[in-house]
LUMLUMDREN-2810 file (N, C-alpha, C; in Angstrom, 1 decimal):
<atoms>
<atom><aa>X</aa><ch>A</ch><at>N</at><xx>-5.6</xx><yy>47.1</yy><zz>-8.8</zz></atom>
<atom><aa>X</aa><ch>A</ch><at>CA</at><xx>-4.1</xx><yy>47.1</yy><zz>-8.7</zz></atom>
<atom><aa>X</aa><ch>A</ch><at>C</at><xx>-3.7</xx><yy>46.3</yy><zz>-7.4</zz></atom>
<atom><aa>X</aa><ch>A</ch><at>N</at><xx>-4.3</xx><yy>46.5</yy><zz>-6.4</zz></atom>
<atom><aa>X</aa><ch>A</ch><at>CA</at><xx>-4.2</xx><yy>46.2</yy><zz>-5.3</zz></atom>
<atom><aa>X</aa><ch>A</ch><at>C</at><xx>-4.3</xx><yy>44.5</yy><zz>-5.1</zz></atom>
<atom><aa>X</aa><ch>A</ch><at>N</at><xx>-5.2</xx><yy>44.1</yy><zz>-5.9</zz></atom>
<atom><aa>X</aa><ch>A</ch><at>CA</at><xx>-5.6</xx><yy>43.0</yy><zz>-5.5</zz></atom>
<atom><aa>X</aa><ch>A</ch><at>C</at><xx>-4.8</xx><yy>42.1</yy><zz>-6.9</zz></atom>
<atom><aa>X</aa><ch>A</ch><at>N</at><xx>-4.5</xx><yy>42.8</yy><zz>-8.0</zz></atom>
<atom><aa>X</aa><ch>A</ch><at>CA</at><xx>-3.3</xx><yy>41.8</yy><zz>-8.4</zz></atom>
<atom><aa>X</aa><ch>A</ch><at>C</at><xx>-2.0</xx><yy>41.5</yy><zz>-7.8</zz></atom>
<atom><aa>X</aa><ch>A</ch><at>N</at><xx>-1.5</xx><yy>42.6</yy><zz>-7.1</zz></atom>
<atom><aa>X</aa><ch>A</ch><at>CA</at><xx>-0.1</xx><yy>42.4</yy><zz>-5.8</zz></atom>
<atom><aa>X</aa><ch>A</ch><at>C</at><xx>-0.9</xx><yy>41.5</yy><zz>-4.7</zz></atom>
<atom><aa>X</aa><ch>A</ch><at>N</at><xx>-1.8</xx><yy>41.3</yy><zz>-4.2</zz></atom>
<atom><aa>X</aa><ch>A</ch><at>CA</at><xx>-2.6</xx><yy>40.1</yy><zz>-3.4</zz></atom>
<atom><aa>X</aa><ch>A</ch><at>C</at><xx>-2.6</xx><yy>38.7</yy><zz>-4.2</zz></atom>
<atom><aa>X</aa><ch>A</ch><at>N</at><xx>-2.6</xx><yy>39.0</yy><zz>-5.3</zz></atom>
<atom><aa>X</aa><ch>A</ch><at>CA</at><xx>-2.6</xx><yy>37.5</yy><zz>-6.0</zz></atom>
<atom><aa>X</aa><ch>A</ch><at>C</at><xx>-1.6</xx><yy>36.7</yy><zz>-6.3</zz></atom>
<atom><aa>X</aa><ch>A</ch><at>N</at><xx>-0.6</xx><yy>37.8</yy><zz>-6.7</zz></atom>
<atom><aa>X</aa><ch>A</ch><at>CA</at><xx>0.6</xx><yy>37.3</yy><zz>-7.2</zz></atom>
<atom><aa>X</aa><ch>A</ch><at>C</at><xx>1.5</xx><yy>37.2</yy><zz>-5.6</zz></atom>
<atom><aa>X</aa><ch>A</ch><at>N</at><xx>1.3</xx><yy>37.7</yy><zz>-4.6</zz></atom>
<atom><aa>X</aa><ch>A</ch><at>CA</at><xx>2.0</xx><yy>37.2</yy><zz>-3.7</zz></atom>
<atom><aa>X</aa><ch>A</ch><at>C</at><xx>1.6</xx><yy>36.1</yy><zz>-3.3</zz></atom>
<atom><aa>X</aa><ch>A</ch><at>N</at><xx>-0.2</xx><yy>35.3</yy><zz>-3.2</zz></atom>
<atom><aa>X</aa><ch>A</ch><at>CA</at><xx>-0.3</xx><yy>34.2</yy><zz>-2.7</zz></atom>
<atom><aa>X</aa><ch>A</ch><at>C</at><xx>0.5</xx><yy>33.3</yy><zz>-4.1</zz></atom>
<atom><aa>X</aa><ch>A</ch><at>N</at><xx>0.3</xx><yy>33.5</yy><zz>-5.3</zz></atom>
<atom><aa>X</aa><ch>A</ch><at>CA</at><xx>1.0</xx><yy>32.6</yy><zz>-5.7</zz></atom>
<atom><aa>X</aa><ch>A</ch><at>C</at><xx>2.5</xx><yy>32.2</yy><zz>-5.8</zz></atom>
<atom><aa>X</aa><ch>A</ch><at>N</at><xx>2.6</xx><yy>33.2</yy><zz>-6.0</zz></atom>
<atom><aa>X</aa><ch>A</ch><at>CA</at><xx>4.4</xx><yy>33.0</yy><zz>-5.1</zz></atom>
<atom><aa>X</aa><ch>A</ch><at>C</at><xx>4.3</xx><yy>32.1</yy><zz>-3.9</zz></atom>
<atom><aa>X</aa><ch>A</ch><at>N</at><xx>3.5</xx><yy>32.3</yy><zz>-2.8</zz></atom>
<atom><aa>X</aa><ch>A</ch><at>CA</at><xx>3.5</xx><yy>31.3</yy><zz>-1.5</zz></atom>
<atom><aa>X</aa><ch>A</ch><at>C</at><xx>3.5</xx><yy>30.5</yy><zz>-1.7</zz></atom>
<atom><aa>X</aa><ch>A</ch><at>N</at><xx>1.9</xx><yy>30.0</yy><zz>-2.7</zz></atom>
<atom><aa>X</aa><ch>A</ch><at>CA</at><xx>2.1</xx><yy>28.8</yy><zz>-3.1</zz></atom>
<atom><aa>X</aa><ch>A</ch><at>C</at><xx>2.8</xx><yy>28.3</yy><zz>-4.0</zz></atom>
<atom><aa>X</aa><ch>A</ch><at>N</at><xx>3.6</xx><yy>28.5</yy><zz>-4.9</zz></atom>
<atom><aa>X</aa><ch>A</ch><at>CA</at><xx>4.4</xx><yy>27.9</yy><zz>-5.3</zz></atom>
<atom><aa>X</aa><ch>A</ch><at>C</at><xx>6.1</xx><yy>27.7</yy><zz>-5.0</zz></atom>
<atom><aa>X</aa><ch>A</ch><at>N</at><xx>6.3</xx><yy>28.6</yy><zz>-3.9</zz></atom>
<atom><aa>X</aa><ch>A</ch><at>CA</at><xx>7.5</xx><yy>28.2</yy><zz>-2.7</zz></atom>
<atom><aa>X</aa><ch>A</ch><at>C</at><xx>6.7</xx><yy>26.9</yy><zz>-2.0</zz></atom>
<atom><aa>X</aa><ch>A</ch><at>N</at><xx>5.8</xx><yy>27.2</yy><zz>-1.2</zz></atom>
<atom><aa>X</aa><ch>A</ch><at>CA</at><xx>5.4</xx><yy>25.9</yy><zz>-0.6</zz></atom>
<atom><aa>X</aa><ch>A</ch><at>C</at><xx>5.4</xx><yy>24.5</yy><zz>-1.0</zz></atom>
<atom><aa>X</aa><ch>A</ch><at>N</at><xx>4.7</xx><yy>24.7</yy><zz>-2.6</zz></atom>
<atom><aa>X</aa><ch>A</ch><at>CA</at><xx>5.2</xx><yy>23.3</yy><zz>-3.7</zz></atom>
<atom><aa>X</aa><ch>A</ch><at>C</at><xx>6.2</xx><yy>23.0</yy><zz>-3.6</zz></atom>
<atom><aa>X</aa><ch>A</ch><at>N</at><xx>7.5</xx><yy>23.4</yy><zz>-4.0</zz></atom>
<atom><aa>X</aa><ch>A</ch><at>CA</at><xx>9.0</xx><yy>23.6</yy><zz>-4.1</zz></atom>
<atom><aa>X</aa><ch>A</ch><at>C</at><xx>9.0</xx><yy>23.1</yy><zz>-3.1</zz></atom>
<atom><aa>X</aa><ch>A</ch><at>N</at><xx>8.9</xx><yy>23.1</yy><zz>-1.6</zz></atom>
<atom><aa>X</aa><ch>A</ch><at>CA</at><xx>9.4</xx><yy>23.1</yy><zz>-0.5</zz></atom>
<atom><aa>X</aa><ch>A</ch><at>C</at><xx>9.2</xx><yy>21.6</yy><zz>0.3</zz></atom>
<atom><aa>X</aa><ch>A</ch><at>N</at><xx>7.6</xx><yy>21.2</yy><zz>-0.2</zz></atom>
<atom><aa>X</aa><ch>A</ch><at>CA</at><xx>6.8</xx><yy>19.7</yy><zz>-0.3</zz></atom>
<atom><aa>X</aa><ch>A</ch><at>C</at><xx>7.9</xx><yy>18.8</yy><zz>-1.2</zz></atom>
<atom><aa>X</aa><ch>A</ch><at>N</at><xx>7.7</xx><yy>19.2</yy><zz>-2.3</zz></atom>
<atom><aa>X</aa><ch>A</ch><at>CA</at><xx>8.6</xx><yy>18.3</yy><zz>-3.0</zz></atom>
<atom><aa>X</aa><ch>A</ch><at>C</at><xx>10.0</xx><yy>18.0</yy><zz>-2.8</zz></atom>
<atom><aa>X</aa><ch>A</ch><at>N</at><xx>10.7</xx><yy>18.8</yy><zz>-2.2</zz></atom>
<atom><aa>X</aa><ch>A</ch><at>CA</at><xx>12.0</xx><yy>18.9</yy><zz>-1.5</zz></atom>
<atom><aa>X</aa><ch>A</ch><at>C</at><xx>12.1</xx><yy>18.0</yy><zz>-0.6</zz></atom>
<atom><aa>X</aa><ch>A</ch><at>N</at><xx>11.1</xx><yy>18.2</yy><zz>0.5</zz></atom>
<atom><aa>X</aa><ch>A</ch><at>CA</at><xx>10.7</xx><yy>17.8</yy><zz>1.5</zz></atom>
<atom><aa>X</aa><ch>A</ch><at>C</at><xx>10.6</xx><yy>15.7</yy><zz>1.5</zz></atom>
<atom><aa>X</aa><ch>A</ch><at>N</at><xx>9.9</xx><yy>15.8</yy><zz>0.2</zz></atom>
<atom><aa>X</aa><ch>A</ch><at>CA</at><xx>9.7</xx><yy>14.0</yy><zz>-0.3</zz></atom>
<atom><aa>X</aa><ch>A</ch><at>C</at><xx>10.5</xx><yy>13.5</yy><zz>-0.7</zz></atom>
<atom><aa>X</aa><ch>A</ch><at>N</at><xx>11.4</xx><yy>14.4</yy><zz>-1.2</zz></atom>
<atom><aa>X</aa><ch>A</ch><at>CA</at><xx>12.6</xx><yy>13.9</yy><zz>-2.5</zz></atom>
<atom><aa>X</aa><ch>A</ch><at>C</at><xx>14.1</xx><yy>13.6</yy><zz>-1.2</zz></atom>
<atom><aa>X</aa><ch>A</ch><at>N</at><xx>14.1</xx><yy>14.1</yy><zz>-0.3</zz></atom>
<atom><aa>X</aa><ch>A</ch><at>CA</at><xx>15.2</xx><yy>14.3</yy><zz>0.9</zz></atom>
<atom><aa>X</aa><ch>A</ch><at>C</at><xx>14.3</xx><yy>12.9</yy><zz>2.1</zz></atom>
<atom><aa>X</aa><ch>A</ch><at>N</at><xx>13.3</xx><yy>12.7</yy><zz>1.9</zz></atom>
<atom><aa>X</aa><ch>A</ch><at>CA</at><xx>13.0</xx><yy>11.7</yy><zz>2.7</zz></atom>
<atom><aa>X</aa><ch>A</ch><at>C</at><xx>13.2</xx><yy>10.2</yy><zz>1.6</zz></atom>
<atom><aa>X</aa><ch>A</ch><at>N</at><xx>12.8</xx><yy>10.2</yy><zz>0.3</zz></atom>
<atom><aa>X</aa><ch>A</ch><at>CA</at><xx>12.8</xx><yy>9.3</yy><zz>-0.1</zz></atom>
<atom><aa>X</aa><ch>A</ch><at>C</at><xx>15.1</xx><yy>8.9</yy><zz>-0.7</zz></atom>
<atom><aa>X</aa><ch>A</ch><at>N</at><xx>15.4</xx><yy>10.0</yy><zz>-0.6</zz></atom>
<atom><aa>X</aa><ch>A</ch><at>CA</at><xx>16.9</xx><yy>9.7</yy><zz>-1.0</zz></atom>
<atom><aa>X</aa><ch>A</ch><at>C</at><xx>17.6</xx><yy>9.3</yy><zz>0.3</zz></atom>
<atom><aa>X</aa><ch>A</ch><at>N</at><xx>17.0</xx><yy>9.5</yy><zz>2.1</zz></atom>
<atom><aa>X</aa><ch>A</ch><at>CA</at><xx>17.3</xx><yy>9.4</yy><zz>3.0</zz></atom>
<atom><aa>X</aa><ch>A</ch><at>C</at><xx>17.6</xx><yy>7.8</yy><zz>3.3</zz></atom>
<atom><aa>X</aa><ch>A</ch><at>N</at><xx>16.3</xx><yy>7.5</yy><zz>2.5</zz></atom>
<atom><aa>X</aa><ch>A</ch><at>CA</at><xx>15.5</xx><yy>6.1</yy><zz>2.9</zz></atom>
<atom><aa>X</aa><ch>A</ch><at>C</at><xx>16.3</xx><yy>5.0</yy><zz>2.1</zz></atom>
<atom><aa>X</aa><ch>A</ch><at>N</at><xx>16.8</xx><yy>5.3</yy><zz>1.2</zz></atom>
<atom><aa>X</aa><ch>A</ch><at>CA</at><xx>17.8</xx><yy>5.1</yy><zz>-0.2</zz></atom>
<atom><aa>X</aa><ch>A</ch><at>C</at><xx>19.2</xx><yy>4.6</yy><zz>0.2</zz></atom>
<atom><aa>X</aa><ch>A</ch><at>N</at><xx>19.8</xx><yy>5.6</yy><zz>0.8</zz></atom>
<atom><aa>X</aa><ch>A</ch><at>CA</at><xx>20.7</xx><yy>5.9</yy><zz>1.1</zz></atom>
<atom><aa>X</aa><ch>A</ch><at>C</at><xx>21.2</xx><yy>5.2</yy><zz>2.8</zz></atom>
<atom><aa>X</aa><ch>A</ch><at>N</at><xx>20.1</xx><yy>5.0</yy><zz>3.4</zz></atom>
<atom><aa>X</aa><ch>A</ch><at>CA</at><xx>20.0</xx><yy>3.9</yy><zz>4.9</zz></atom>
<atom><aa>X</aa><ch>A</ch><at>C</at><xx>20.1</xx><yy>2.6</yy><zz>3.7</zz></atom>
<atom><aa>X</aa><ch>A</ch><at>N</at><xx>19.1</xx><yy>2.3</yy><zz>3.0</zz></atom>
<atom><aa>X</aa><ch>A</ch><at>CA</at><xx>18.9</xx><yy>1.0</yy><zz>2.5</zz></atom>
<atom><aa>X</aa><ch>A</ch><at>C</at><xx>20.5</xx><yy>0.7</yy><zz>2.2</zz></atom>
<atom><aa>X</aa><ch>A</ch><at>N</at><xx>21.2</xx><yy>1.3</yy><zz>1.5</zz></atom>
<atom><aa>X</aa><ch>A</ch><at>CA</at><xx>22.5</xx><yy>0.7</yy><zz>1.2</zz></atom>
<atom><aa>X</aa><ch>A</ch><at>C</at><xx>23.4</xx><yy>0.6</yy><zz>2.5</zz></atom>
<atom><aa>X</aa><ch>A</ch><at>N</at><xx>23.7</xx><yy>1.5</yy><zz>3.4</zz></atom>
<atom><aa>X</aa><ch>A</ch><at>CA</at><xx>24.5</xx><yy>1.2</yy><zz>4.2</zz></atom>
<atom><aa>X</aa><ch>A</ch><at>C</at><xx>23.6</xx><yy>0.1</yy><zz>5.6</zz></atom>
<atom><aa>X</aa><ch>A</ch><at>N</at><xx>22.8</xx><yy>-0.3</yy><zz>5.4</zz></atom>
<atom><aa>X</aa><ch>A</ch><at>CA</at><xx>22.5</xx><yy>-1.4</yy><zz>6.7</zz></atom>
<atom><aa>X</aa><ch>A</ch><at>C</at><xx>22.9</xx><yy>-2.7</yy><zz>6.0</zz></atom>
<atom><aa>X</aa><ch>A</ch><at>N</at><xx>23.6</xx><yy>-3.3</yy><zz>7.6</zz></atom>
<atom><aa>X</aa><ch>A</ch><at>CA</at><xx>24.2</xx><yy>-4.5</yy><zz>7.2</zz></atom>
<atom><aa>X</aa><ch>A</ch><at>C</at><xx>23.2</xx><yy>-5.6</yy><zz>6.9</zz></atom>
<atom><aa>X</aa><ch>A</ch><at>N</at><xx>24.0</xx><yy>-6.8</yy><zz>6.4</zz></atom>
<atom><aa>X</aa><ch>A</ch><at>CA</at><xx>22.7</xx><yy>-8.0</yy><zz>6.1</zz></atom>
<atom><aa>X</aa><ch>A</ch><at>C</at><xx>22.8</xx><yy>-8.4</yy><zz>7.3</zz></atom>
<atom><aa>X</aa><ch>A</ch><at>N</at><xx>22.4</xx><yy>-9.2</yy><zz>7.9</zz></atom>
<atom><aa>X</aa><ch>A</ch><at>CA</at><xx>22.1</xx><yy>-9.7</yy><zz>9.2</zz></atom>
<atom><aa>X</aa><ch>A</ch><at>C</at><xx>21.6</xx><yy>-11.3</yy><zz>8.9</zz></atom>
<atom><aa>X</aa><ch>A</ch><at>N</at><xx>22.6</xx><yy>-11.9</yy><zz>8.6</zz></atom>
<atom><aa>X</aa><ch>A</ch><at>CA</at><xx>22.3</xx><yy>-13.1</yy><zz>8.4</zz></atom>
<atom><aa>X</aa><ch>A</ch><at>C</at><xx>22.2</xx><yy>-14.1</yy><zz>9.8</zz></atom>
<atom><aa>X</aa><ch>A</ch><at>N</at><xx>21.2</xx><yy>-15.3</yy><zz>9.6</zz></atom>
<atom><aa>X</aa><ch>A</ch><at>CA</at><xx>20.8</xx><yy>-15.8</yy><zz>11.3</zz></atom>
<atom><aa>X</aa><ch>A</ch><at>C</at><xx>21.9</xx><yy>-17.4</yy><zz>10.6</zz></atom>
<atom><aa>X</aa><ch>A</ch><at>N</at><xx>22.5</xx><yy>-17.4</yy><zz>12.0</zz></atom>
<atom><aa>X</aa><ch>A</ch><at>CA</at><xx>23.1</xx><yy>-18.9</yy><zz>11.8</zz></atom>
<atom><aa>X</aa><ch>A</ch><at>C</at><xx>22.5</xx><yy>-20.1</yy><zz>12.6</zz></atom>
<atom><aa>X</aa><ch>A</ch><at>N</at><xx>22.4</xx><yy>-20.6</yy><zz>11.7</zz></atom>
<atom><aa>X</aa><ch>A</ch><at>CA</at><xx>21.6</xx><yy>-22.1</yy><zz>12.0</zz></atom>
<atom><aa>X</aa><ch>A</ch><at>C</at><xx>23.0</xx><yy>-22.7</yy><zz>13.3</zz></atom>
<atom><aa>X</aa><ch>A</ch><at>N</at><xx>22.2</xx><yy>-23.4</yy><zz>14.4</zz></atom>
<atom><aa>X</aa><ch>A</ch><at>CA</at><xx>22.9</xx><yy>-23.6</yy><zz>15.5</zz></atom>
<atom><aa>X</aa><ch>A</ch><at>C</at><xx>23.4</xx><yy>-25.1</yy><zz>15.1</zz></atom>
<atom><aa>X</aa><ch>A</ch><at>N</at><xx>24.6</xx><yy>-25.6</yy><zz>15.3</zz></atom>
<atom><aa>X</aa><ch>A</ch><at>CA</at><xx>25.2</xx><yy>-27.0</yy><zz>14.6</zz></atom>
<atom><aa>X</aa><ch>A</ch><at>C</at><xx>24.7</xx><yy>-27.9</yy><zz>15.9</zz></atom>
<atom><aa>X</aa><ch>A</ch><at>N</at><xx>24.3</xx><yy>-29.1</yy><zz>15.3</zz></atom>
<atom><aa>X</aa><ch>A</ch><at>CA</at><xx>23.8</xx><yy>-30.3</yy><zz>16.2</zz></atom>
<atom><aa>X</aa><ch>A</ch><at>C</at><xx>24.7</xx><yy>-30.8</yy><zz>16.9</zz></atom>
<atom><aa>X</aa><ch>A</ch><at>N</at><xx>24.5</xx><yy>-30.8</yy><zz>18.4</zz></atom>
<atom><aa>X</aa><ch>A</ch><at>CA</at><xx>25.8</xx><yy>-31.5</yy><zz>19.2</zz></atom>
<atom><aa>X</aa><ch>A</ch><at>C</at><xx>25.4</xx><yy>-33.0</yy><zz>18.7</zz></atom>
<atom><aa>X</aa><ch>A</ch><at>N</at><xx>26.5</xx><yy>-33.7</yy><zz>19.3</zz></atom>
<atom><aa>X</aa><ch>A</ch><at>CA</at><xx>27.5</xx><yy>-34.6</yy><zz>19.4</zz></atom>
<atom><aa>X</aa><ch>A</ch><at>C</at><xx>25.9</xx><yy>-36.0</yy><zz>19.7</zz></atom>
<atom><aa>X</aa><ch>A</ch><at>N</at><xx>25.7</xx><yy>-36.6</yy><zz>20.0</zz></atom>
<atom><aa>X</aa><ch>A</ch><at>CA</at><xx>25.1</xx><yy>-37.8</yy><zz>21.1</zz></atom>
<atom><aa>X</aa><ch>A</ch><at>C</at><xx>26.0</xx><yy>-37.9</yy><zz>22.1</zz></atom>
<atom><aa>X</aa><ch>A</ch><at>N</at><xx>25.4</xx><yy>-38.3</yy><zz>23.3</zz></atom>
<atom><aa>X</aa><ch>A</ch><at>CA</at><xx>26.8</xx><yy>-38.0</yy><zz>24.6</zz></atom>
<atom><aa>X</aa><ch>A</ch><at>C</at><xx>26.6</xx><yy>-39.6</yy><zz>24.6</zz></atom>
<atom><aa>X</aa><ch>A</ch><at>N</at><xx>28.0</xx><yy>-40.6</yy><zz>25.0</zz></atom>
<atom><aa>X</aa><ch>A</ch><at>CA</at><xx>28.3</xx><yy>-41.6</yy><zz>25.2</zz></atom>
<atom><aa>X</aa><ch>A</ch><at>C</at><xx>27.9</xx><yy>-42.3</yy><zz>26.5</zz></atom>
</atoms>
């Protein structure tokens, strides 16, 4: 009896801990998501060719 209340509490742990991993990936990868759309483009400007001096 004893050692089915030992089993079923580790699985419970482990499967909060699952839950908790996957939470864990899913809030890093929507983070990552969610930076991508708000960073600006950063476009480089080509510098214009002076003049020839006289």
């Amino acid at each position: 009896m004893k050692n089915k209340f030992v089993a079923s509490v580790l699985s419970a742990l482990l499967y909060t801990q699952g839950l908790l991993g996957f939470a864990a990936v899913a809030s890093v990868l929507l983070k990552d998501r969610a930076h991508a759309e708000t960073m600006p483009i950063v476009e480089t400007a080509v510098p214009a060719t002076a003049a020839p001096a006289r």
